[in-house]
N, C-alpha and C positions, 0 to 999 in steps of 0.2 A: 504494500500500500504506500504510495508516494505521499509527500508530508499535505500536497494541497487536496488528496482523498480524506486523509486525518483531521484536515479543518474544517471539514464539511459533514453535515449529519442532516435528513429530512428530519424535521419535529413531527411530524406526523402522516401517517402514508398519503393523505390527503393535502398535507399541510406545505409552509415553504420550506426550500433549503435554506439553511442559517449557520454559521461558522460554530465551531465544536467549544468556544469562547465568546461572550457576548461580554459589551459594553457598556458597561451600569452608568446613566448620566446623572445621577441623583443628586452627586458633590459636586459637578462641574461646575457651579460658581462657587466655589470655596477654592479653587485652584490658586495657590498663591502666588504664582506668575499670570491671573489673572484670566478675563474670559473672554476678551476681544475677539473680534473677527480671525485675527492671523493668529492667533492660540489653540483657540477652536481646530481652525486648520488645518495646524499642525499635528491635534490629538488626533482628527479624524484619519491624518494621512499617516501617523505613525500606526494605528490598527489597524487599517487597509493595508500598509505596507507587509505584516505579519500577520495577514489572514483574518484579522480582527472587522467581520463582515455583518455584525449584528450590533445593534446600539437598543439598548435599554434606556424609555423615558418613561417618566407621568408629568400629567398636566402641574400636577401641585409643587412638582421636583421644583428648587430651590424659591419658594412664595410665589407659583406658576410663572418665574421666569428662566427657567431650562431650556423649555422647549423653544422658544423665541431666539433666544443664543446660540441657538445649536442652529436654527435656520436662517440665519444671519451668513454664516459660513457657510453654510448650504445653497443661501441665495448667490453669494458670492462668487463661486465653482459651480454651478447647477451642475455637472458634471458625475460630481459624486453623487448625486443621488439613485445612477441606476446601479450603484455598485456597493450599494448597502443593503440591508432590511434593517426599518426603524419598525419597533414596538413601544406602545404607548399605555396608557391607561389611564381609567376613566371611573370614578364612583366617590372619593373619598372629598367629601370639601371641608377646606381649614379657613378658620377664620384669620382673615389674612385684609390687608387694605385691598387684594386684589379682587375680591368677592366682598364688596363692603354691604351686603344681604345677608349675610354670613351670621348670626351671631351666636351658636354653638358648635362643635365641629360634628359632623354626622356621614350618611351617606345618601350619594341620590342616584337611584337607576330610574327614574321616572325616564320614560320617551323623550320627553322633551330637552331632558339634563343629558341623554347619552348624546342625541345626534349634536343639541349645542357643543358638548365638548369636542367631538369629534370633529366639527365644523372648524373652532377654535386651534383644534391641535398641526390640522391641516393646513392652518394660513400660521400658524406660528412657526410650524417647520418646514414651509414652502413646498407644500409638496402636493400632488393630487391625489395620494393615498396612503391608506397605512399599508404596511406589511401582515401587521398583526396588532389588534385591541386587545385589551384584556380589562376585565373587571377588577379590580383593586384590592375589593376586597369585599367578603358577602355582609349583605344587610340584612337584621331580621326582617326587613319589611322589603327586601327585594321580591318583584313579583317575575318569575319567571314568563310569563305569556306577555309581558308589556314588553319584558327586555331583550326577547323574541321578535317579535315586534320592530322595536328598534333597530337591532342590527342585522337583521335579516334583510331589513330596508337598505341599510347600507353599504350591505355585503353587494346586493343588487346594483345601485348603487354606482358599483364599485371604488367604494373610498375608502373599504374594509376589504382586504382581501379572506382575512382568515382571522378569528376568535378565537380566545382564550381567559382564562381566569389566573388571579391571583389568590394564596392564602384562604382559597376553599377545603373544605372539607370532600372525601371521595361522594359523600351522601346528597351535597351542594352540586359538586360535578355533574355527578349522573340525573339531578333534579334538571337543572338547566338544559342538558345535554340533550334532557326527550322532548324539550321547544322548540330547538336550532333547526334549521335549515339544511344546516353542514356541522360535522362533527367540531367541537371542541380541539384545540391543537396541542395546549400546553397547559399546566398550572405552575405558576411560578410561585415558591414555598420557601421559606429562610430553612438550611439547609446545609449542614458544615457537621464538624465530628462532636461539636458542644449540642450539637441538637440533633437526637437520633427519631427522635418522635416520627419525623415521617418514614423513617422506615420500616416503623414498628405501626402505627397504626390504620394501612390500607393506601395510605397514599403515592407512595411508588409504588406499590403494587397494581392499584388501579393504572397510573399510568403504562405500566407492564404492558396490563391487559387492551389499555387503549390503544397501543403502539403511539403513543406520544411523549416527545420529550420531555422533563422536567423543566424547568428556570431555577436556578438556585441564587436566592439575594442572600446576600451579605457572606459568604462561601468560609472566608478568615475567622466570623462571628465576630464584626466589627474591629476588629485590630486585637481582640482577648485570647485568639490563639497563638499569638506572637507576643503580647506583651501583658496579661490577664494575669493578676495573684490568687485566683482560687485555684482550690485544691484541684477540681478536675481541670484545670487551664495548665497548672504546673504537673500534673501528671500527663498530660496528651503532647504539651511542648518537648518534654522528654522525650517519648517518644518519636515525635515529630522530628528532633533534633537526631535523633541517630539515626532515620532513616535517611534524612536529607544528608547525612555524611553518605552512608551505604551509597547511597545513588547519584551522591556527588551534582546536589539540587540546591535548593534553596529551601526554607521550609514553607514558604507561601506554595512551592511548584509541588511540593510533597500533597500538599492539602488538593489541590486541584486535582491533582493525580488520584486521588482517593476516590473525588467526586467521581471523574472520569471513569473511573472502574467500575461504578454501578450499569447492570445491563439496561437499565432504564433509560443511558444514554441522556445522564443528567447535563444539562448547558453550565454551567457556572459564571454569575455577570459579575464581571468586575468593575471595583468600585476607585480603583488609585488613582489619582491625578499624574504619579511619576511617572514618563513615558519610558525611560529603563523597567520599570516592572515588568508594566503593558507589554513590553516587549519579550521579556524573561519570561512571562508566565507561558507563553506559546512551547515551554519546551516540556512542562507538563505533558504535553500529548507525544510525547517521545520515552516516558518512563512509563515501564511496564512493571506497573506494581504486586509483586508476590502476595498471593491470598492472604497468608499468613503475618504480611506486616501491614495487610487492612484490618483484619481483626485485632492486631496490636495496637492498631489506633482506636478499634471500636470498644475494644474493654479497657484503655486508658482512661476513653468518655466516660464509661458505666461504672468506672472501677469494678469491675468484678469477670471474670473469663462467663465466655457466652453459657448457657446451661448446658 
């Protein structure tokens, strides 16, 4: 398999092709050199450069101005835009000056809230479509047949190509799943070796069964598997640290590497501003990590060897 077969994974038999690493733009205005036009740029061309073909957004990412930033650059080069897939997402509102209606933070899948954002997302990022929407996150008062509705329209449309969910439960999944139109493509799940929950409670396993890739946010678990003083942080970095000598890695490449080895053909988006990382992480998908120093990381999590 050539390394540009290795960047490339279908999310789902139906769904698009997307790089075997996705893009988290969540901090990109936190980058401390800044998030101009020629920044932007640069990020976008150093993950292109190393196969980095999927960019993770939401509308709310940095007080809904991510997404505008990021098609800034985009308007700039129209260029790139046939050489990426942007994903977005759409449910959660923060009270923010940007939404000055706002005044507790909740969720909204009503008709009218999906297509407005998705109208909103598409002139923020210049573009005439997404790749891929996702739900943000489930509402008790999401109504599945409205939000069918919605994006079914838009799929139509076509300013949606393909749907998906964030931080659903499998029983949310398959709820939604018997309204659509077209299957469901991904759920994207916080997801790293500090939180094994989903692999224990139905949710990569339903994806299994769906033949759809995962999304894994926050992959490091926020910077606490590298620099974290709990117990199970200093017992997994342990770990972590001796295998990344073994394989002569880094310990971020070690973690991805883990992800990657699930057959679920989990994505992992990354979150660093450093374009060195960005870069460095792409070698994850060149270690071939022995079973047995995945379950050295999965009962360093548990403290305890599997039963």
């Amino acid at each position: 398999m050539t390394r540009e077969d290795r960047m490339r994974v279908k999310m789902s038999p139906g769904g698009p092709e997307v790089s075997r690493l996705a893009y988290g733009a969540w901090r990109l205005l936190d980058d401390g050199q800044g998030a101009d036009v020629q920044r932007v740029l640069t990020l976008i061309e150093t993950c292109l450069g190393c196969g980095i073909t999927t960019f993770d957004h939401a509308d709310i990412y940095g007080g809904y101005r991510v997404e505008e930033a990021f098609g800034a650059a985009l308007k700039a080069r129209p260029g790139l835009r046939q050489r990426m897939e942007l994903v977005t997402k759409c449910g959660i509102m923060l009270v923010n000056p940007a939404r000055p209606k706002t005044w507790i933070k909740h969720y909204d899948y009503s008709r009218q809230h999906i297509v407005e954002s998705v109208e909103r997302s598409l002139s923020n990022l210049g573009t005439d479509y997404l790749d891929v929407l996702l739900l943000h996150r489930p509402s008790p008062l999401l109504d599945p047949d409205e939000v069918a509705e919605a994006v079914n329209a838009l799929v139509t449309q076509g300013k949606v190509r393909h749907v998906g969910v964030s931080n659903f439960t499998p029983a949310q999944v398959d709820t939604l799943a018997s309204r659509l139109s077209r299957p469901l493509v991904t759920n994207q799940v916080e997801l790293h070796p500090l939180r094994l929950e989903p692999f224990l409670d139905g949710t990569l396993d339903q994806c299994l069964q769906r033949r759809m890739s995962p999304m894994a946010w926050s992959p490091l678990a926020g910077g606490r598997l590298l620099k974290g003083e709990g117990q199970a942080e200093s017992r997994v970095r342990a770990v972590l640290s001796a295998l990344a000598r073994q394989y002569g890695a880094e310990m971020d490449q070690v973690i991805y590497a883990w992800l990657l080895r699930h057959p679920a053909n989990i994505i992992p988006v990354l979150g660093t501003q450093r374009l060195e990382r960005v870069t460095a992480a792409v070698r994850a998908l060149e270690l071939k990590m022995d079973t047995q120093d995945w379950f050295a990381v999965w009962s360093a999590s548990s403290g305890a060897a599997v039963p």
